[in-house]
N, C-alpha and C positions, 0 to 999 in steps of 0.2 A: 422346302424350296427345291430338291432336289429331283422333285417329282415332277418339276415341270422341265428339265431342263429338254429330254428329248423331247418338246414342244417349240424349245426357242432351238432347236437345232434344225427341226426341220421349218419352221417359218422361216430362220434367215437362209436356209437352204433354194427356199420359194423364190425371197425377196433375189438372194444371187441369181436365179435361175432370170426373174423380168429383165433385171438388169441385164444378164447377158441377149436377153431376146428381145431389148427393144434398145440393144445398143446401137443398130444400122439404123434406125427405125426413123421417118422425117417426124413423126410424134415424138421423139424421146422427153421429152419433159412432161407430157401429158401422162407417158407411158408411165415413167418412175413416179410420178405422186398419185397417178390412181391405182396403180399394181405393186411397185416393189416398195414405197413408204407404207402403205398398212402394215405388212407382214414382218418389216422391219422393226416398225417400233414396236409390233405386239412381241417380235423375236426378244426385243430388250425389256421390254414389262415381263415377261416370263423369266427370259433371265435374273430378274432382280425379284422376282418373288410376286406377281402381283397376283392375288387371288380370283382375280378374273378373268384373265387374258386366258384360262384354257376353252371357257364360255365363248368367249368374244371371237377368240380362233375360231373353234367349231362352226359358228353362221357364219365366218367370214367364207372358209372353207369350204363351205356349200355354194356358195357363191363363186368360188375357183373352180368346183370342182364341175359347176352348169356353164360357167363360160370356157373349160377344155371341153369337154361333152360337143357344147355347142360348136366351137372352133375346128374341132375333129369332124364332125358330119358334114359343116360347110367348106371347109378349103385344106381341098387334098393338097395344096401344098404346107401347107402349115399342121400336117397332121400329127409330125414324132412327137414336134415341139408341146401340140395342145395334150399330147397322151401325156406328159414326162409332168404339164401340170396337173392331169388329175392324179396322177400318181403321187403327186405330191400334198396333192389336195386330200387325199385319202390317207397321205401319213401323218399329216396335221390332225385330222378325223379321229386315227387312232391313239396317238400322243396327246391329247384333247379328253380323250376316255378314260386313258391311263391312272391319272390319281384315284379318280372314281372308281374304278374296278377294284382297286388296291383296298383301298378302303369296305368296300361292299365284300371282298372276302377277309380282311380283318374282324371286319365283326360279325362272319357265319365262323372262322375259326374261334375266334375269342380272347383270339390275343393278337397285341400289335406286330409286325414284324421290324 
């Protein structure tokens, strides 16, 4: 359980980050249940151990990490914000990896750590 936690650290890291960016926003409710409720509840399914949610992160995250991409080419005003998501999108990415690597050099070492 403990393998995933920097997973739920950086998903509610995401979820705080829409929250703050789509707090002026005249969508704000649109904004919070298609951006910062995903991230959140996968933050709390990881938290509690779910054996999916580093999968689930991962495609969602590809998915954050093409609409920053996208958002940074289209509107130079909006550019730090879209960068600060893929940045975050790509630490979900790696936190998302993490058990797996762990595991895949457990067993070329041959013992658990």
């Amino acid at each position: 359980m403990t393998a995933l936690r920097p997973l739920a650290f950086a998903l509610l890291a995401l979820a705080m980050f829409y929250v703050a960016w789509f707090a002026r926003d005249e969508h704000l409710l649109t904004g919070l249940v298609a951006f910062a409720l995903p991230p959140f509840l996968l933050g709390v399914a990881a938290w509690r151990g779910w054996h999916r949610a580093a999968f689930v992160a991962g495609v969602l995250a590809l998915l954050w990490f093409s609409h920053g991409v996208m958002l940074a080419w289209s509107e130079p005003a909006q550019r730090w914000m879209a960068l600060l998501e893929v940045a975050l999108a790509l630490a979900i990415i790696y936190a998302a990896c993490l058990p797996g690597a762990r595991a895949r050099r457990e067993k070329k070492s041959g013992k658990p750590e």
